[in-house]
C-alpha positions as CSV (number, residue, x, y, z in Angstrom):
1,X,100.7,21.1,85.7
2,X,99.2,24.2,87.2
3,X,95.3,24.4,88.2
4,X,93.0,26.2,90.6
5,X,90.4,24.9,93.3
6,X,87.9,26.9,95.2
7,X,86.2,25.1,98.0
8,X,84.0,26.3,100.8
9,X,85.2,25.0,104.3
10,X,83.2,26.1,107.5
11,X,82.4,29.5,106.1
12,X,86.0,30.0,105.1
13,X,87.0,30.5,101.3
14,X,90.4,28.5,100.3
15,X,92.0,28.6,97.1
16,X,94.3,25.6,96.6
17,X,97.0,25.9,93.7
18,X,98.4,22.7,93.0
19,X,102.0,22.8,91.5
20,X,103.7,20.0,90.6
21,X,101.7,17.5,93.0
22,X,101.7,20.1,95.7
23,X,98.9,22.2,97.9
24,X,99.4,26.0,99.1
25,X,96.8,27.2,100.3
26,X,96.0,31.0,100.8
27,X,93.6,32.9,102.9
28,X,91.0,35.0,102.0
29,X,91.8,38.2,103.3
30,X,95.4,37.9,101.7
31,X,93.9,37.5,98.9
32,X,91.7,40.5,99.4
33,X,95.0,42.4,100.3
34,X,97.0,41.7,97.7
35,X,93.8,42.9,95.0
36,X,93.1,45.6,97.1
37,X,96.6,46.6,96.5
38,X,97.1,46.5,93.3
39,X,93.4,48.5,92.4
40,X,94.8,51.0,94.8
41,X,98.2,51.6,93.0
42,X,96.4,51.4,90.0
43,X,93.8,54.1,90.5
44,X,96.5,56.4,92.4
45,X,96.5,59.9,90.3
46,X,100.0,60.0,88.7
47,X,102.8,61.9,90.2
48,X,103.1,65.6,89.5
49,X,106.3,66.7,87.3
50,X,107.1,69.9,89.3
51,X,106.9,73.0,87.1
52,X,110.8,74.2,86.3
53,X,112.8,76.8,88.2
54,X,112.6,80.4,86.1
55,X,115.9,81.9,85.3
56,X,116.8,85.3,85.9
57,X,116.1,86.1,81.8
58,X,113.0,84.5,82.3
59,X,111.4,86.6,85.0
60,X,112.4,89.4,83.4
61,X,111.0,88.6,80.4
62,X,107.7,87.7,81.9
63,X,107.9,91.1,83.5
64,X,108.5,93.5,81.3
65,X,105.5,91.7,79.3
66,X,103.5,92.2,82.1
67,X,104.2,96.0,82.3
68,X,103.6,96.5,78.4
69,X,100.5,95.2,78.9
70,X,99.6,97.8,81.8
71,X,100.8,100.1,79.8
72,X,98.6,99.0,76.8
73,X,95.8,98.9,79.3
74,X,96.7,102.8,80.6
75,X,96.4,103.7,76.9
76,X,93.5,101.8,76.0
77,X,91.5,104.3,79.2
78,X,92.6,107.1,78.0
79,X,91.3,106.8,74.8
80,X,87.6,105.4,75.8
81,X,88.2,108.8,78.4
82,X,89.1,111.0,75.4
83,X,86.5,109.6,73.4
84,X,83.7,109.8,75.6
85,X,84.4,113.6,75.9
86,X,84.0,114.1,72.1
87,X,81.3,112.4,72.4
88,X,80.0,114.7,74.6
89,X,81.0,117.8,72.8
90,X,79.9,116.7,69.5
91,X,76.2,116.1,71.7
92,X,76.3,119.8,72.7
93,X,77.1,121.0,68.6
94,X,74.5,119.2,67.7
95,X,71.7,120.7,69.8
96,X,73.3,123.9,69.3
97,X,73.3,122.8,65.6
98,X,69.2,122.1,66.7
99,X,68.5,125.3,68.4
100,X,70.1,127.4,65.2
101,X,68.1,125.7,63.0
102,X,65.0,126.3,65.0
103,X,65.4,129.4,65.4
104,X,66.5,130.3,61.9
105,X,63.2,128.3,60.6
106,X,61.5,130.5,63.3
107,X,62.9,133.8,61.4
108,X,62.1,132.6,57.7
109,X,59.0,132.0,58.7
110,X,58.3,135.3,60.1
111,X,60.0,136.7,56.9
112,X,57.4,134.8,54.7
113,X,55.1,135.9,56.9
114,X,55.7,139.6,56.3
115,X,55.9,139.1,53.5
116,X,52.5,137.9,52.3
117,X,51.2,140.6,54.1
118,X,53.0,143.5,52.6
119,X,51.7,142.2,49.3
120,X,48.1,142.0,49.9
C-alpha cells in the first residue's frame, strides 16, 4: 500500500511516502530539482536535423539555375530599355503628328478664307 503525507515541520516541507510499512522522506529542494528538471528538458527547443551535404550535381544544378535566371533578368532590362525608347519615339510622332495637323487646319482655313472673299 502506497500513500502520500505532507506535513509542515519548523518551516520545513516533508513529504513522507510510505511503502510497505516504511518512511523516506525527501527534501524540498530535491524535490524542486528533480521538477525543475524535468520542465526544463521539457520546454528545451528540439534538436536541429542539420541540412544535408550538396553533391557535386547538385550545386551545379542550383547554379546553372541561378545564372538562367540572371539571364532572364538581363533580358527582361533590355526590353523595359527598348520599350521605353519607342515610347519615346512614338511621343515625338505624335506631336509631330500634332503640329501637321495644326498647321494643315491653319492652311484650310486660310484657303476657306480666300475663298469667301474671292466670291463676294
Amino acid at each position: 500500500m502506497m500513500f502520500c503525507k505532507i506535513t509542515i515541520l519548523n518551516k520545513f516541507i516533508t513529504l513522507r511516502v510510505t511503502i510497505m510499512q516504511s518512511y523516506f522522506t525527501v527534501r524540498p529542494f530535491l524535490i524542486l530539482s528533480c521538477v525543475a528538471l524535468l520542465l526544463g528538458g521539457c520546454a528545451s527547443e528540439p534538436v536541429p536535423v542539420s541540412a544535408p551535404i550538396l553533391s557535386g550535381e547538385q550545386m551545379l544544378s542550383e547554379s546553372q539555375g541561378i545564372a538562367n535566371l540572371g539571364d532572364r533578368w538581363k533580358k527582361g532590362k533590355q526590353l523595359v530599355e527598348s520599350g521605353n525608347l519607342l515610347v519615346r519615339e512614338g511621343q515625338n510622332k505624335i506631336e509631330e503628328g500634332n503640329r501637321m495637323i495644326e498647321e494643315g487646319e491653319k492652311i484650310k482655313a486660310e484657303s476657306e478664307e480666300g475663298y469667301k472673299n474671292i466670291k463676294k
